[in-house]
Backbone bond lengths (Angstrom), bond angles and torsions (degrees), N, CA, C in turn:
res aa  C-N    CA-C-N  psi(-1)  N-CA   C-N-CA  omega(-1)  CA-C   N-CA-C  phi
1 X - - - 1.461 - - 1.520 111.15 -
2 X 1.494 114.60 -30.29 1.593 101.49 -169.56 1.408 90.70 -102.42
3 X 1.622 141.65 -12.01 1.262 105.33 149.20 1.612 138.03 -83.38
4 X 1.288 98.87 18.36 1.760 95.33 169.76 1.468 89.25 -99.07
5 X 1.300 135.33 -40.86 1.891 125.80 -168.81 1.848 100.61 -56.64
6 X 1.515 119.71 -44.81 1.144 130.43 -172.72 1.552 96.62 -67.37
7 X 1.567 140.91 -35.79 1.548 126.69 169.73 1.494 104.27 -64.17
8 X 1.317 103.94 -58.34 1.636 107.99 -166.48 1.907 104.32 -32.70
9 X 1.519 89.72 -66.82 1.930 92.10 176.32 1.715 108.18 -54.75
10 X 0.998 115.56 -22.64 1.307 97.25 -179.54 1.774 122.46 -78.64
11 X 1.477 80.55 -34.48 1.724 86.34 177.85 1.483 116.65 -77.21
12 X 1.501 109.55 -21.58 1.479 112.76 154.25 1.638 126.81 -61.00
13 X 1.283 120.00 -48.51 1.207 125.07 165.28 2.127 112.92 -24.67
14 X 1.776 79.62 -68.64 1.321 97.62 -172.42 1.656 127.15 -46.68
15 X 1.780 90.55 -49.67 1.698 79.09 -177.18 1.800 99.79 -97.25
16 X 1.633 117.32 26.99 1.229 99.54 140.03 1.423 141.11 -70.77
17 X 1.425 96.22 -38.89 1.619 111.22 154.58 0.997 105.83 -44.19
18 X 0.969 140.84 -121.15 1.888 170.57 119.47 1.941 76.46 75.20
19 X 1.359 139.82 -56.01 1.100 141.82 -168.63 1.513 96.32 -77.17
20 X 1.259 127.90 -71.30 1.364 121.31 -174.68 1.743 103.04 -34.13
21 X 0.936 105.63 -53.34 1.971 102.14 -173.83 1.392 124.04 -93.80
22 X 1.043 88.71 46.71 1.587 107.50 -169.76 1.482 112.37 -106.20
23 X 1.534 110.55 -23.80 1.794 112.84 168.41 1.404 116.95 -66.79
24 X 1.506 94.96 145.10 1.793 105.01 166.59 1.322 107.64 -128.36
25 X 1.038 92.48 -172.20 1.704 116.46 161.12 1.711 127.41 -122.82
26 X 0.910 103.29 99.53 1.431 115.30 -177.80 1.684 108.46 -83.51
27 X 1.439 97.66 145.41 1.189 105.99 -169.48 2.115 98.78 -133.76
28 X 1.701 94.06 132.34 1.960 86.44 -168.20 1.963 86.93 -148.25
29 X 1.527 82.36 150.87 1.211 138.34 -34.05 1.466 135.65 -61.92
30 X 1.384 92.99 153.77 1.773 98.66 -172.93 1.308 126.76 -64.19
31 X 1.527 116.56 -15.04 1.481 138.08 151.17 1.239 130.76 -93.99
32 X 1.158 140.92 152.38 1.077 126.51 167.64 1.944 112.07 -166.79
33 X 1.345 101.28 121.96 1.361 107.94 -179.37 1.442 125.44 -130.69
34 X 1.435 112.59 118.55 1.580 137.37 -167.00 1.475 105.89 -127.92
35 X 1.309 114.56 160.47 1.385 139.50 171.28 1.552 107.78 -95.10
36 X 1.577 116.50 139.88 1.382 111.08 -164.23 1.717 110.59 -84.15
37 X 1.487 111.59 148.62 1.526 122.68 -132.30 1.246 144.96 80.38
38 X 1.642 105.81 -9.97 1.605 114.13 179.91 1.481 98.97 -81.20
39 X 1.596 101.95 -179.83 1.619 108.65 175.94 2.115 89.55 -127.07
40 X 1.313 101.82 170.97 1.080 107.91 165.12 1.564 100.44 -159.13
41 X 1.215 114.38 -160.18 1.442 125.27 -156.34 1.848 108.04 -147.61
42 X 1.168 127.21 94.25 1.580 129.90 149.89 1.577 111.06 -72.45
43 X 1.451 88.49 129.26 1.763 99.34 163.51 1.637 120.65 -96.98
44 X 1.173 144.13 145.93 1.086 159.81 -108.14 1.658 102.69 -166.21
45 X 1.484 94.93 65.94 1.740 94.56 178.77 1.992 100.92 -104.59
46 X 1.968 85.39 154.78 1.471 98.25 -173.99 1.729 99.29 -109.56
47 X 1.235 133.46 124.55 1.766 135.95 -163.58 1.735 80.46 -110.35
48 X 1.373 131.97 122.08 0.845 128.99 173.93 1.779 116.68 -97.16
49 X 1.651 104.43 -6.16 1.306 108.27 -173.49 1.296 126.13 49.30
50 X 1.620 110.03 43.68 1.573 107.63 170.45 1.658 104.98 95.00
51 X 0.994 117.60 -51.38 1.369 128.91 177.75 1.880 117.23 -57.06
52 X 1.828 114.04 109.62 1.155 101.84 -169.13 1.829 125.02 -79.16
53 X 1.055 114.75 137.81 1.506 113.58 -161.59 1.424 112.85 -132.44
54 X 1.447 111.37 132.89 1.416 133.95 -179.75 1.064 126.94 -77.58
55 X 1.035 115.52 -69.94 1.674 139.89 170.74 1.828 120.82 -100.09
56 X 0.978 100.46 148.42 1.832 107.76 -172.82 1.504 100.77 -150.99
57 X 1.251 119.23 124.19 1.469 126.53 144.75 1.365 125.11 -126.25
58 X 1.447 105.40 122.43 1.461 137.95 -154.76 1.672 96.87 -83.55
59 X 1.148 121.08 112.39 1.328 134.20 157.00 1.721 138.97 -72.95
60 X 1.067 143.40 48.65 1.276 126.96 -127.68 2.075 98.40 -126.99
61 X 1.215 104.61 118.35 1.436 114.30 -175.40 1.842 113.68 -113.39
62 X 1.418 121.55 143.81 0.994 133.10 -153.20 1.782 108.87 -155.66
63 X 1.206 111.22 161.27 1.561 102.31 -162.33 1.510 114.44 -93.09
64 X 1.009 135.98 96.27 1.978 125.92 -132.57 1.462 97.28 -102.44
65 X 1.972 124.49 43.89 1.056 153.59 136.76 1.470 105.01 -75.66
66 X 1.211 122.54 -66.18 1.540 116.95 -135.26 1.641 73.54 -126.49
67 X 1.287 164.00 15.81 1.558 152.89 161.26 1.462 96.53 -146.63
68 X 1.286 93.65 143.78 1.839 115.53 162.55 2.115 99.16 -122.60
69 X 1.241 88.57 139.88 1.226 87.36 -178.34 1.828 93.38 -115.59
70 X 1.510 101.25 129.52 1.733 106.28 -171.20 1.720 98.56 -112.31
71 X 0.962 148.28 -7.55 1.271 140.11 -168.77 1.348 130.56 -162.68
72 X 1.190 142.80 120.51 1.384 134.52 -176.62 1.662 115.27 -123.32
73 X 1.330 133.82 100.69 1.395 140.07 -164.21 1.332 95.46 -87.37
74 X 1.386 135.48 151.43 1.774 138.14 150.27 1.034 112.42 -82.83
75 X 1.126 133.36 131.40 1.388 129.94 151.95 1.524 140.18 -10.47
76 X 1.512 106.83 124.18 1.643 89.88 -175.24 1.374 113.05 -101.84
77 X 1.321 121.66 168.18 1.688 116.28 -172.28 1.314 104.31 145.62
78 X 1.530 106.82 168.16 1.735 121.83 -167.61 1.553 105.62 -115.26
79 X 1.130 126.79 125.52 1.659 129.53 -42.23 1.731 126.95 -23.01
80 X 0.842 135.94 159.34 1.385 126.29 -174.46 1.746 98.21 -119.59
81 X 1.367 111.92 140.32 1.361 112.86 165.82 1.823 115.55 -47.05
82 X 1.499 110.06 137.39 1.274 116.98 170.27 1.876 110.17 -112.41
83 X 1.193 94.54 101.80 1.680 109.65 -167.24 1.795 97.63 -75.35
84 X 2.081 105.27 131.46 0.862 113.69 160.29 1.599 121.17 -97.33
85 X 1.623 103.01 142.27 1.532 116.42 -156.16 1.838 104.40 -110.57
86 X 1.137 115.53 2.35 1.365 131.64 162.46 1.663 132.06 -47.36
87 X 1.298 112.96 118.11 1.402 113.60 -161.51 1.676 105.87 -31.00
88 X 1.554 121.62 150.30 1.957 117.86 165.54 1.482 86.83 60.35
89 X 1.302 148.93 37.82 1.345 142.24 146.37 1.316 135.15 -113.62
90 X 1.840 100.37 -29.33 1.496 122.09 -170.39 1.550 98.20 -154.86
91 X 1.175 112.98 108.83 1.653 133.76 -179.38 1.420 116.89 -157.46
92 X 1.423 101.55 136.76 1.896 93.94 157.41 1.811 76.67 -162.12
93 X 2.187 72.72 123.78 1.094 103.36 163.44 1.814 116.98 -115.37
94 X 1.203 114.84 -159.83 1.474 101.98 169.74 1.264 128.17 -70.26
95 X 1.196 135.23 124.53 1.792 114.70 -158.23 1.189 120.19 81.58
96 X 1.646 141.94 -2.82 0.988 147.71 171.34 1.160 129.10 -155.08
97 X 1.395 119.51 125.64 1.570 117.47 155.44 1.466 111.59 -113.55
98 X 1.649 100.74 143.39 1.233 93.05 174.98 2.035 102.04 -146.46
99 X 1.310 119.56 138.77 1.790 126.90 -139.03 1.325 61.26 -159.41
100 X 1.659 97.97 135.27 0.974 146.31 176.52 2.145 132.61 -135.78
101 X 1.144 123.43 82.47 1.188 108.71 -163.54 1.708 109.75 -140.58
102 X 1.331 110.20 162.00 1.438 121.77 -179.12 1.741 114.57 -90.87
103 X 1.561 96.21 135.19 1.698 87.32 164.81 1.518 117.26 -127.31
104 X 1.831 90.80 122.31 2.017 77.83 -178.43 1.045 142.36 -98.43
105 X 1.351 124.22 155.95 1.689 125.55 -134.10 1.205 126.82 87.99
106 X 1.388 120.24 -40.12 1.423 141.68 -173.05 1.700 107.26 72.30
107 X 1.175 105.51 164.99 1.701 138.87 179.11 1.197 99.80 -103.95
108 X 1.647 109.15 138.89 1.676 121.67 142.79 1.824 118.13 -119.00
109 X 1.605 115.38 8.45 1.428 110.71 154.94 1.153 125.00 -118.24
110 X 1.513 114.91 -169.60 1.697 87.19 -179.70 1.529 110.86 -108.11
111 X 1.268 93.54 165.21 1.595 126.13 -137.01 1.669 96.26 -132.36
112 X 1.605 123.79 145.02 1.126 130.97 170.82 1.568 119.27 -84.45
113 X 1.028 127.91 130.60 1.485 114.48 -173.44 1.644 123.76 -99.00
114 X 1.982 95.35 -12.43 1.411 118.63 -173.05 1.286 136.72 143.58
115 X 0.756 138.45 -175.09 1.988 129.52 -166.27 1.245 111.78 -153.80
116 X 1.701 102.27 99.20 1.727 107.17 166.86 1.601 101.02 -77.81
117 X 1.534 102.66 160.26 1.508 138.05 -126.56 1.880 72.68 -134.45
118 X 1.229 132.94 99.55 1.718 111.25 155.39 1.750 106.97 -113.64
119 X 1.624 101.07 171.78 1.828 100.83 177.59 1.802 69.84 -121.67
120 X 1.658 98.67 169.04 1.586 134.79 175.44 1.641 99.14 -101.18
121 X 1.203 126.02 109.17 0.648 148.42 -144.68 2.123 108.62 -111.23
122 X 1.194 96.75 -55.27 1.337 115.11 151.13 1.555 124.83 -143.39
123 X 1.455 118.88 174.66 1.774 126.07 -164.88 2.074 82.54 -80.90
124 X 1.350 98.55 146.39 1.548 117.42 144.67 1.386 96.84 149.45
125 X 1.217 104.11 -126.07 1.697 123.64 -173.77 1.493 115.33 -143.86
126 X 1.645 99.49 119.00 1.800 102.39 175.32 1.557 104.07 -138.30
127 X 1.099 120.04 144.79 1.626 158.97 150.61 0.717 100.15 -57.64
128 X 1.616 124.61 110.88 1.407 130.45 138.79 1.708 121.26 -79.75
129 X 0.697 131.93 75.27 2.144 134.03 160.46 0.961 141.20 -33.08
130 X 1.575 137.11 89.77 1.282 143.34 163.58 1.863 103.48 -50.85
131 X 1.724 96.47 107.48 2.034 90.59 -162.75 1.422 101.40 -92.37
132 X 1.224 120.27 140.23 1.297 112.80 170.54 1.276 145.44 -73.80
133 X 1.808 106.50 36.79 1.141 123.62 170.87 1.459 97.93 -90.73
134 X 1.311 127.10 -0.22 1.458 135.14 -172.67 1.644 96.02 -58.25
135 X 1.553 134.33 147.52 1.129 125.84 149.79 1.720 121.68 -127.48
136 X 1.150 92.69 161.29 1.691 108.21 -174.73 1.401 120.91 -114.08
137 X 1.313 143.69 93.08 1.499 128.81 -162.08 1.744 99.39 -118.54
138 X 1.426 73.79 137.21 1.957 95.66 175.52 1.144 102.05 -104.11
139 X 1.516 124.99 175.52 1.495 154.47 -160.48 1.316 117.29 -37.23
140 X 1.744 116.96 -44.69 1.082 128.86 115.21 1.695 170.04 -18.02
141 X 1.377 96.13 -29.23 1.441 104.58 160.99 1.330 96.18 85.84
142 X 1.603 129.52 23.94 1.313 124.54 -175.82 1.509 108.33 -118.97
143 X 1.592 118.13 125.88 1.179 122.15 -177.25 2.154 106.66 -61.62
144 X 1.289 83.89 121.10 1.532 91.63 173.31 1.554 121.62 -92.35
145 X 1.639 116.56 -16.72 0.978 113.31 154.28 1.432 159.61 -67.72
146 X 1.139 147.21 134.33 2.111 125.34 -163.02 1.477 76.26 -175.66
147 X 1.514 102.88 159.87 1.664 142.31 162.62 1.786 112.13 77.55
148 X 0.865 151.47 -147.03 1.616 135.06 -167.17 1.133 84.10 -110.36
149 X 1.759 86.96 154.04 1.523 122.34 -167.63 1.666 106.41 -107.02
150 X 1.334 118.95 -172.80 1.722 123.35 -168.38 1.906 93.56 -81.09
151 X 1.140 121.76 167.58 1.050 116.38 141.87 2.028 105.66 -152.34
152 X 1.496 106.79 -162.79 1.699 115.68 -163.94 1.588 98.09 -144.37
153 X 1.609 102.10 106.69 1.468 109.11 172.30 1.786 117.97 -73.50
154 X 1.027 100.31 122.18 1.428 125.32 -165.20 1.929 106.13 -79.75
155 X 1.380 127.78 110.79 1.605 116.98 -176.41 1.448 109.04 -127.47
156 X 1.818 104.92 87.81 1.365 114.00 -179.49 1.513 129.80 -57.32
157 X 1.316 128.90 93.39 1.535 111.75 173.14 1.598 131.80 -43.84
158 X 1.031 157.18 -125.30 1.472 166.50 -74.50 1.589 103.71 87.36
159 X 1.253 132.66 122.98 1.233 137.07 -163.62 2.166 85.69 -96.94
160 X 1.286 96.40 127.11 2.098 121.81 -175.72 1.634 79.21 -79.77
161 X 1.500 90.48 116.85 1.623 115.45 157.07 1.547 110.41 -75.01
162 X 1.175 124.67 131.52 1.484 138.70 179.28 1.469 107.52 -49.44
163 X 1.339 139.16 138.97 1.339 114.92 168.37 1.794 104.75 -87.81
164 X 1.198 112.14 160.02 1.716 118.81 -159.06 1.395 87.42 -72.30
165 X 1.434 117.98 157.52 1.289 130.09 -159.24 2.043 84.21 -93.16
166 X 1.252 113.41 157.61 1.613 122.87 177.98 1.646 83.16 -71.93
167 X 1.445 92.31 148.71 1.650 127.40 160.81 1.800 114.29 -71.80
168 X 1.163 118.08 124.13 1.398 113.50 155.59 1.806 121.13 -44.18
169 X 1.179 105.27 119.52 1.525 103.01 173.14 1.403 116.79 -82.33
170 X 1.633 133.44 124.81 0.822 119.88 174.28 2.057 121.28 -70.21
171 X 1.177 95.90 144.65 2.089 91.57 178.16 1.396 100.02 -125.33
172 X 1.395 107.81 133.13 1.259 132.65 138.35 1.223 140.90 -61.42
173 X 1.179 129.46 117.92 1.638 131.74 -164.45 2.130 97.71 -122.32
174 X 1.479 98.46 106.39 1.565 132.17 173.78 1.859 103.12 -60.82
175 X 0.982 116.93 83.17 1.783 127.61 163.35 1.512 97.63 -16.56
176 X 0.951 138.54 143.99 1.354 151.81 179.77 2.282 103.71 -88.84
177 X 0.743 116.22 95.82 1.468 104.09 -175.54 1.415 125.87 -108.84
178 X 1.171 130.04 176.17 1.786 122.75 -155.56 1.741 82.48 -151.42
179 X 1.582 115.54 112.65 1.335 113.41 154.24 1.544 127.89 -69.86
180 X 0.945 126.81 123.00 1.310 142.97 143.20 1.900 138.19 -27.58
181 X 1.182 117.29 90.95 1.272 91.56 -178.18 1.892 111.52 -76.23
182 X 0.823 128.31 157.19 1.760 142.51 -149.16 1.618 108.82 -153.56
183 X 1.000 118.94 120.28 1.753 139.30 171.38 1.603 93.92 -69.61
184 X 1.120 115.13 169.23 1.634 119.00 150.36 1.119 121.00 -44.91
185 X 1.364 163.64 160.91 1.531 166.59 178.44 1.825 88.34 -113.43
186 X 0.849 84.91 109.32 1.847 100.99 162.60 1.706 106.11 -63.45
187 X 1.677 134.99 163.22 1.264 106.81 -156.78 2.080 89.03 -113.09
188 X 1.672 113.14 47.36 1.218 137.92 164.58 1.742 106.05 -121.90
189 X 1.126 125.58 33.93 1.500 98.90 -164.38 1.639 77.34 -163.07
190 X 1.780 139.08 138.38 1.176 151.30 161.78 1.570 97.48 -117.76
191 X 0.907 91.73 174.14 1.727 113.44 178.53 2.073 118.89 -126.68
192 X 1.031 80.42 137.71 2.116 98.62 -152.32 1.656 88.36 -100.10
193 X 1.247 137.08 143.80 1.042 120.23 175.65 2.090 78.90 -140.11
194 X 1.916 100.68 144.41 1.270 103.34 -162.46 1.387 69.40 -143.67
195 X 1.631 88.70 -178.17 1.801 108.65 162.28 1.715 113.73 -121.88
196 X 1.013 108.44 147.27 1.560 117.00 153.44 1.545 146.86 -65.37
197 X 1.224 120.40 -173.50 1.766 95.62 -177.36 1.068 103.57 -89.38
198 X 1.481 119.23 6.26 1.981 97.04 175.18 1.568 98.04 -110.66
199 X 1.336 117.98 26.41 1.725 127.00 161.49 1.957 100.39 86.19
200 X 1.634 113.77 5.92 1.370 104.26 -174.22 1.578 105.94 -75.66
201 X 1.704 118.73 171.40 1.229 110.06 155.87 1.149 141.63 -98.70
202 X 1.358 127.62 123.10 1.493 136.99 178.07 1.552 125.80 -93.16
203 X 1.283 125.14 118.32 1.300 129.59 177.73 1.446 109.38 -79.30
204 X 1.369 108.80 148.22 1.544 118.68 168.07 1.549 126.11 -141.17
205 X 1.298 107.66 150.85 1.771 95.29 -162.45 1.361 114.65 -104.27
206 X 1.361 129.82 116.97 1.343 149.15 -138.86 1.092 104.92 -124.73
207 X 1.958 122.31 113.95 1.170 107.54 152.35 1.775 144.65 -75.76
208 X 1.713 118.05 142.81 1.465 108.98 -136.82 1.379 88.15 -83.45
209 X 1.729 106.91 163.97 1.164 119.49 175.60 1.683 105.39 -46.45
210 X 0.953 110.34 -37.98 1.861 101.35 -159.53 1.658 107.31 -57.83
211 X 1.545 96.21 -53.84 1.455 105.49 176.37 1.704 131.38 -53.67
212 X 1.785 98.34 -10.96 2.080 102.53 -172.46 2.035 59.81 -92.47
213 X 1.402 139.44 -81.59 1.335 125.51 -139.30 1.377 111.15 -37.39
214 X 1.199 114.85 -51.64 1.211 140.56 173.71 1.993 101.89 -12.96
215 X 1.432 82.76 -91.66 1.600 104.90 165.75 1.307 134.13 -37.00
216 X 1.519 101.85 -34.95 1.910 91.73 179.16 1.456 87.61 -86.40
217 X 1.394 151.94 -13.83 1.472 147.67 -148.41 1.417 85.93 -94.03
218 X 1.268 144.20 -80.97 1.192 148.48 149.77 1.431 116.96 22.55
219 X 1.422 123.52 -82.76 1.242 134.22 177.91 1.036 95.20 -84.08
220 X 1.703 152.81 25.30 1.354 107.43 -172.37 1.867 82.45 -119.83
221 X 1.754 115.91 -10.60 1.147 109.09 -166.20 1.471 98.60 -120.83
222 X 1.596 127.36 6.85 1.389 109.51 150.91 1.380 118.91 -138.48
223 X 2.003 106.07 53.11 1.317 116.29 158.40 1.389 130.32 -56.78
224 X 1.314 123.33 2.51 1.532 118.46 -167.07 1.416 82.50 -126.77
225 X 1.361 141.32 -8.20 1.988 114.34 175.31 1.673 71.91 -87.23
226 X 1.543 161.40 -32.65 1.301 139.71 -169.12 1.544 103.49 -50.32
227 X 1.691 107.05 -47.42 1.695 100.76 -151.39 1.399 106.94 -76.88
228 X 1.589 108.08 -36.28 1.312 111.14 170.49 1.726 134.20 -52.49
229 X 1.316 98.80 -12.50 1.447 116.04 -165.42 1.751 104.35 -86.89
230 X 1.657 92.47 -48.09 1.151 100.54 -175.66 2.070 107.49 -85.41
231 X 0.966 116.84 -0.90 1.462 114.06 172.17 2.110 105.31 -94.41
232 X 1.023 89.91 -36.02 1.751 91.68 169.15 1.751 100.60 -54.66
233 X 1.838 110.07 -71.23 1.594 99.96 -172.98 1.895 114.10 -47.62
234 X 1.012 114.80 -37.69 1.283 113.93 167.99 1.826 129.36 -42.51
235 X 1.416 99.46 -54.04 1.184 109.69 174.53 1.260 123.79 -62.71
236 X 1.744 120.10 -43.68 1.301 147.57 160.30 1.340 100.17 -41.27
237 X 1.289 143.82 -55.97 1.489 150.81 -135.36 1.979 87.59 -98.42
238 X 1.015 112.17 -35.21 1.630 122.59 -157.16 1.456 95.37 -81.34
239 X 0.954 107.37 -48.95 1.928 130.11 179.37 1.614 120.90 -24.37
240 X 1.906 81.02 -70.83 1.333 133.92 -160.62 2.141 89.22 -65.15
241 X 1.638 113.38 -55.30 1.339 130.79 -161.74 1.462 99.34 -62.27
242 X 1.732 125.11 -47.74 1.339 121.49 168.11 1.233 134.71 -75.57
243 X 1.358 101.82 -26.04 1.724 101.81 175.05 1.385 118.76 -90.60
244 X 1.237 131.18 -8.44 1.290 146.68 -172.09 1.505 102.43 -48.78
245 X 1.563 119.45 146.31 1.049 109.78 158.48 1.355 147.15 -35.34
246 X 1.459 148.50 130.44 1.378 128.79 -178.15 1.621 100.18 -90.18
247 X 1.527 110.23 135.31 1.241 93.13 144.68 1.492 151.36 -75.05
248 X 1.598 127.95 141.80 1.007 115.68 179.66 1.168 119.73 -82.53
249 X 1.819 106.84 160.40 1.788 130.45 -164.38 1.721 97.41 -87.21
């Protein structure tokens, strides 16, 4: 009889343990997909599994190639976390954050502890890790946490280059035209090209400047063999009127 009472306590012992180490750290969401340069947001929950808990420091590691982690908020709520600022308590370095804070009264469900802030840094795939240096302390001061923690698979895009917007084409617009039939051009005569009233084009045959100069030069420098020419027929005509035969009576 007192070695079955001595199992009974023992097997009590045991899955008292087994309960004490029963907290994690969950990390949500457990997926997560962005285009590289975006930021997004993991939450940072503590599952205490029944077990009541005071204090929590959140461990959380990331590959500080392909994530930058820029921000970590605490949780808001009544009681409100009281964050410890104590060297190895409160850090984020590259590859790590690590937030550290008290809750008073304590929790027995789970509870948010806070929300790192990361950018994508480059395209592929990264793991973010709740590490199990994370700890959990109950009433006691005894870490309830041990064995792997939650983490949030990370699925980096390649940021889609725009395709270049199309070019304006330039267009050409062909004059509508009307041939002409045309003689030879004598080398006094150019050609005028006009339009009509329905806007078509019409040629016309023009005598050239050289040929009007031409012309007034002409008469203008042998006007006096004209006058003389015509005062000779005059005289001739006058001549002819007196000397002419008379008729006879």
């Amino acid at each position: 009889m007192r070695t079955l009472l001595t199992g009974i306590v023992s097997l009590g012992m045991l899955a008292s343990v087994g309960i004490a180490g029963a907290s994690t750290v969950v990390l949500s969401p457990s997926t997560v997909s962005v285009t590289k340069g975006q930021t997004f947001s993991v939450l940072v929950n503590i599952d205490p599994a029944g077990v009541k808990l005071y204090t929590v420091k959140g461990v959380v590691t990331y590959p500080a190639d392909m994530l930058e982690a820029t921000s970590f908020t605490f949780a808001a709520g009544t009681p409100m976390w009281i964050p410890l600022s104590q060297s190895g308590y409160d850090s984020m370095t590259a590859g790590n954050v690590t937030k550290t804070a008290g809750f008073p009264g304590g929790f027995t469900t789970t509870k948010s502890l806070g929300t790192i802030t990361f950018r994508a840094k480059e395209s592929g795939t990264a793991t973010i890790t709740a590490s199990p240096q994370s700890l959990a302390y109950d009433a006691q001061s005894k870490n309830t946490i041990s064995g792997a923690q939650g983490s949030s698979l990370v699925t980096i895009a390649a940021p889609v280059v725009p395709a270049p917007a199309p070019q304006p084409v330039a267009q050409t617009q062909t004059a509508q035209t009307r041939t002409v039939a045309q003689t030879p051009l004598r080398p006094s005569q150019t050609v005028a090209v006009d339009t009509d009233e329905t806007g078509e084009a019409v040629a016309t045959i023009e005598p050239t400047t050289e040929s009007q100069v031409a012309a007034v030069g002409f008469f203008g420098t042998n006007m006096w063999l004209i006058l003389l020419g015509v005062l000779l027929l005059a005289l001739a005509g006058g001549a002819w009127f007196f000397f002419r035969p008379k008729p006879t009576l």
